[in-house]
C-alpha positions in Angstrom: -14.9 -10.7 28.9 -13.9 -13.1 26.3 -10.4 -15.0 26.7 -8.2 -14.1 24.4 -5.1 -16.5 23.2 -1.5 -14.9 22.5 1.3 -16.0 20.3 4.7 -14.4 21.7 7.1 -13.8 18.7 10.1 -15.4 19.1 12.0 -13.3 16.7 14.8 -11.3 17.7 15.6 -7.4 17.7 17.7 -6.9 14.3 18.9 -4.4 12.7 17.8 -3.5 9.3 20.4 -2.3 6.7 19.4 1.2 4.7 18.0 0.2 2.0 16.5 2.5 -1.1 12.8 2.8 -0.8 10.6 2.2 -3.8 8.0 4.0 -3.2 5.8 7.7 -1.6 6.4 11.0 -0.8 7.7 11.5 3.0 6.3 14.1 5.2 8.8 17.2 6.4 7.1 18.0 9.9 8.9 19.5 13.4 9.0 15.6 14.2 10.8 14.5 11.0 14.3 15.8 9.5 14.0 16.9 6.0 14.6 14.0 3.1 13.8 13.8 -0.7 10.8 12.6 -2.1 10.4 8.5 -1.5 8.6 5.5 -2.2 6.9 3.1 -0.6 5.5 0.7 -3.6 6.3 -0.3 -7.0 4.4 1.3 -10.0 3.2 -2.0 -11.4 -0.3 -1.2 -12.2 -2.4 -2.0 -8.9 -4.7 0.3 -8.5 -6.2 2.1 -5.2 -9.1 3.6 -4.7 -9.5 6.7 -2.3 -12.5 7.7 -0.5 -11.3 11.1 0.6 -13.5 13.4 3.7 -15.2 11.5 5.1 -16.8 12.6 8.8 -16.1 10.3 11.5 -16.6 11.8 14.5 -17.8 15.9 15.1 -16.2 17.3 18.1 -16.3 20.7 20.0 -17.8 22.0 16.6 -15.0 20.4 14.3 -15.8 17.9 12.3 -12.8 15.2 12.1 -12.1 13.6 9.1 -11.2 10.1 7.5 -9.4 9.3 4.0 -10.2 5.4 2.8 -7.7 3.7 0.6 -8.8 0.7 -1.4 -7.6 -2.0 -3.2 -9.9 -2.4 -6.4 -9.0 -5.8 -7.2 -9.4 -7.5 -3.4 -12.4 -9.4 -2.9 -14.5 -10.5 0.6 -14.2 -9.2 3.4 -11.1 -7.3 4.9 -9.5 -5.8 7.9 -8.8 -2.3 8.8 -5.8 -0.6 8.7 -6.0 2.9 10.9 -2.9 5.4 9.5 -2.0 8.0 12.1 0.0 11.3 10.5 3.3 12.9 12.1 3.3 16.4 13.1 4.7 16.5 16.5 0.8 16.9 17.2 0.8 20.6 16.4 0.8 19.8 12.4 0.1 17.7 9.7 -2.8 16.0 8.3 -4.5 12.6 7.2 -3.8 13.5 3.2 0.0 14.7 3.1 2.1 12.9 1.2 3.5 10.7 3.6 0.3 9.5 5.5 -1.5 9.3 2.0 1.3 7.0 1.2 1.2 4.6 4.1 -2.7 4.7 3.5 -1.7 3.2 0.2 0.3 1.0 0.8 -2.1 -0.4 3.3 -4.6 -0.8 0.4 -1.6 -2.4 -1.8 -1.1 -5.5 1.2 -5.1 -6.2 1.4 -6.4 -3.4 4.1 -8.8 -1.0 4.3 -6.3 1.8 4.5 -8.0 4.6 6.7 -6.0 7.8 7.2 -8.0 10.7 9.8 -7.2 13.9 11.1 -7.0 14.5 15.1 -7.6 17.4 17.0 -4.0 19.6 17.3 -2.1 20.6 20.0 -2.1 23.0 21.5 -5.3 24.1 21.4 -5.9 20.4 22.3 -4.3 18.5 24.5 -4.0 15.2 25.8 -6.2 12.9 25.8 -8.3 14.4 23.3 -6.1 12.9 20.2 -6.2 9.3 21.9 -10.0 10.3 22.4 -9.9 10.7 18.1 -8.6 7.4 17.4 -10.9 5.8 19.2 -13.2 7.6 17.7 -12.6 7.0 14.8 -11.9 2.9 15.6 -15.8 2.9 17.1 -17.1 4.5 14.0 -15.3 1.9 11.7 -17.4 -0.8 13.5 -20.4 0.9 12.8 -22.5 -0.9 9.9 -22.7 1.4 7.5 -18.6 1.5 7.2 -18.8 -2.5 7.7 -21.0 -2.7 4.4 -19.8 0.0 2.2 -16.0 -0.8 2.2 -16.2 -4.7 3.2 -14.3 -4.2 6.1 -14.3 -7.2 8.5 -15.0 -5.3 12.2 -13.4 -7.7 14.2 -9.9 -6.7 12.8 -9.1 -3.2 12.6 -4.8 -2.1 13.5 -3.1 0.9 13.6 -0.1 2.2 12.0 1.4 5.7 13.5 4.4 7.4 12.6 5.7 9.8 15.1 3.3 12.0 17.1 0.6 9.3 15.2 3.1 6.2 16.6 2.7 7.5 20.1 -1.5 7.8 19.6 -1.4 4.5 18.1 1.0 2.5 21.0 -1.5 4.7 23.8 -4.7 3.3 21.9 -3.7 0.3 21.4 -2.8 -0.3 25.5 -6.2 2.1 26.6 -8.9 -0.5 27.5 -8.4 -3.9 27.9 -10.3 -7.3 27.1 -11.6 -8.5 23.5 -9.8 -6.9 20.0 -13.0 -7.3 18.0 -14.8 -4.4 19.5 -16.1 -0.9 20.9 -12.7 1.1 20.2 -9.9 -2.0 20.6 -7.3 -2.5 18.3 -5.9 -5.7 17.2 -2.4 -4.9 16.1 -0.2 -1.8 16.3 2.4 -0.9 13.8 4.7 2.3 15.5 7.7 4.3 13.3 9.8 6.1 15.7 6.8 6.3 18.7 7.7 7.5 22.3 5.7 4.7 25.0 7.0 6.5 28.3 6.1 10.0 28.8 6.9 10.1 32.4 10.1 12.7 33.8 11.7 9.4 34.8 11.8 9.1 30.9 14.0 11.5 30.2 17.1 9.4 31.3 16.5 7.1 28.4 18.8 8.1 25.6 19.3 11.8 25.2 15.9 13.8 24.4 16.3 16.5 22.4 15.2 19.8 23.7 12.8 20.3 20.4 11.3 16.6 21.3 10.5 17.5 24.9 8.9 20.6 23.7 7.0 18.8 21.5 5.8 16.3 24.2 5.1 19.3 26.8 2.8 20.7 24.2 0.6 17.6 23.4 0.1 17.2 27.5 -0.3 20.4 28.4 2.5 21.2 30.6 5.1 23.4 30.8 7.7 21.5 32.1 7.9 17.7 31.8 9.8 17.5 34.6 6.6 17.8 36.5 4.1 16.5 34.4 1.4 14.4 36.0 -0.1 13.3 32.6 2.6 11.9 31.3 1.9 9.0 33.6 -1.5 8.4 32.4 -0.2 9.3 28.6 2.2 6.5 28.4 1.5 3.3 27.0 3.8 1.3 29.1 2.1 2.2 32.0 -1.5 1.1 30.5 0.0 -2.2 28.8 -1.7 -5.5 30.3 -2.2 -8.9 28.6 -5.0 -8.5 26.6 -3.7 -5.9 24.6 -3.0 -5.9 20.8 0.6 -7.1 19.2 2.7 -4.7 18.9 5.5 -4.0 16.6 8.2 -1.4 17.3 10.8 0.1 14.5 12.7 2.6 15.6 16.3 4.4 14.3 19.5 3.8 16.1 20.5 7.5 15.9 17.0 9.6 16.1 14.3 12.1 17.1 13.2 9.6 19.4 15.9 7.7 21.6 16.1 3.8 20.5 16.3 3.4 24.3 12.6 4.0 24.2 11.2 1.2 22.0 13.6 -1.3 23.9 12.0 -0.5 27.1 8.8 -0.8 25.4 9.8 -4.2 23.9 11.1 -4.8 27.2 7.6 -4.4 28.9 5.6 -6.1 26.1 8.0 -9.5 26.6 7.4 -9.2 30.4 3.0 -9.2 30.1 3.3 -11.6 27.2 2.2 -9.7 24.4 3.0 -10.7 20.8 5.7 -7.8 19.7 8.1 -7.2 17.2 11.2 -5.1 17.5 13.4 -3.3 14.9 16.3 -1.3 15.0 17.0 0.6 11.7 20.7 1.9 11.6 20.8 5.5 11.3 19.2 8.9 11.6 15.6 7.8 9.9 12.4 8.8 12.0 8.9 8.2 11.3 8.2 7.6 7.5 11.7 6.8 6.2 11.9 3.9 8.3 10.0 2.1 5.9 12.5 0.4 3.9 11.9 -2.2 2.0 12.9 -4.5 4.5 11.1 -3.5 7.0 7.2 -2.7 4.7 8.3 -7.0 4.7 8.5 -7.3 8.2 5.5 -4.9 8.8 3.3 -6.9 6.0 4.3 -10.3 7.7 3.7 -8.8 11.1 0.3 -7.4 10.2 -0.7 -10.6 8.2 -0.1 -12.9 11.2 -1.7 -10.4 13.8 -4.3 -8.9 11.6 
């Protein structure tokens, strides 16, 4: 195992005022409350490529697909930039409007934008979405994706909103040892992700009834109140010092309950791992969170750990 070297953050939890996006369409989903058509970049002429359907990974029969976003003028080599879609992990897909959106802008800030589909709840259940990702991490390493899009393989993050937040924060603390390869991430961006899927969870915040559901689906229980995968689920309970900086943005008035990404934050601070977290005034969850303040903070935050 190689040593790795760590860089704690010393920036503090803010919040972020509401600020008008500029750019990209947000995704309605049973995880995300219904909002106009947004933005997430200006049109100033930059253009993307997308390399849409491509197979990473075939499954009990399914083939499981990956969207690649481009920037046509970069040049050399670049890192990876996983985008995990919302859906409350029953729904939605690597090419709605949101996820192609964050794919984009991933493209616009220098990454390889790479947007998949997972396998659905509830004809699959934890961990086979987790299982995806990884997937679909290992397959980005592989030489022919290393050549083609000029990806540098020792750098590959993940950006999840939602149900794709939690896959990303529970990928990104599976494993532990060296970022640069097999299925290890080197940097986790999360909008609005859930880290504790344990019963003892349920007394942070108030959970909505429709957000347990939600959760109960994705690990195959009936009942979180008895639940044993939600232990093994959570990413607070996998988290150890060799795992990937992580940055946490979540709303002060949500889906998900701000009190989990300050117990994540929490937990981060306590191993020693480089995180990032920020508190978004409001009702937002998943997409919308990207203001233009925080696409900043997420572009600094991904440019220092990335």
């Amino acid at each position: 195992m190689r040593p790795t070297v760590r860089k704690l953050r010393a920036r503090p939890t803010r919040a972020v005022p509401t600020v008008a996006l500029l750019s990209a369409l947000t995704l309605v989903s049973a995880c995300s409350s219904a909002e106009p058509p947004q933005r997430l970049a200006p049109s100033d002429g930059f253009t993307v490529d997308v390399v849409p359907g491509l197979t990473y990974a075939e499954t009990d029969g399914q083939a499981l697909s990956a969207d690649v976003c481009l920037p046509r003028e970069a040049t050399g080599t670049r890192p990876a930039l996983l985008v995990l879609h919302s859906g409350g992990f029953t729904s939605g897909s690597r090419d709605d409007d949101a996820t192609r959106a964050l794919c984009e802008w991933g493209a616009r800030e220098g990454y390889v934008g790479v947007a998949i589909d997972y396998r659905l709840a509830p004809q699959h259940i934890y961990p086979a979405q987790v299982d995806d990702v990884q997937n679909a991490v290992t397959w980005l390493r592989e030489p022919a994706q290393v050549g083609r899009f000029k990806l540098d393989p020792a750098r590959i993050g993940a950006l999840g909103s939602s149900a794709g937040a939690v896959l990303a924060l529970t990928a990104g603390a599976r494993g532990e040892g060296a970022r640069d390869e097999g299925s290890r991430l080197a940097a986790v961006v999360s909008l609005s992700g859930v880290a504790d899927l344990r019963s003892s969870a349920l007394a942070l915040g108030d959970p909505s009834p429709e957000a347990q559901q939600l959760v109960s689906t994705y690990l195959g229980c009936t009942d979180l109140q008895n639940c044993p995968a939600g232990e093994e689920a959570s990413a607070i309970t996998e988290v150890d010092p060799t795992d990937p900086a992580m940055m946490l943005v979540n709303g002060t008035d949500e889906l998900v309950p701000a009190e989990q990404a300050e117990e994540m934050d929490k937990k981060l601070g306590e191993v020693g791992i480089a995180h990032q977290l920020i508190l978004v005034p409001g009702d937002r969850h998943g997409v919308p969170l990207m203001t233009s303040d925080v696409r900043v903070d997420a572009a600094e935050f991904l440019k220092e750990h990335l």
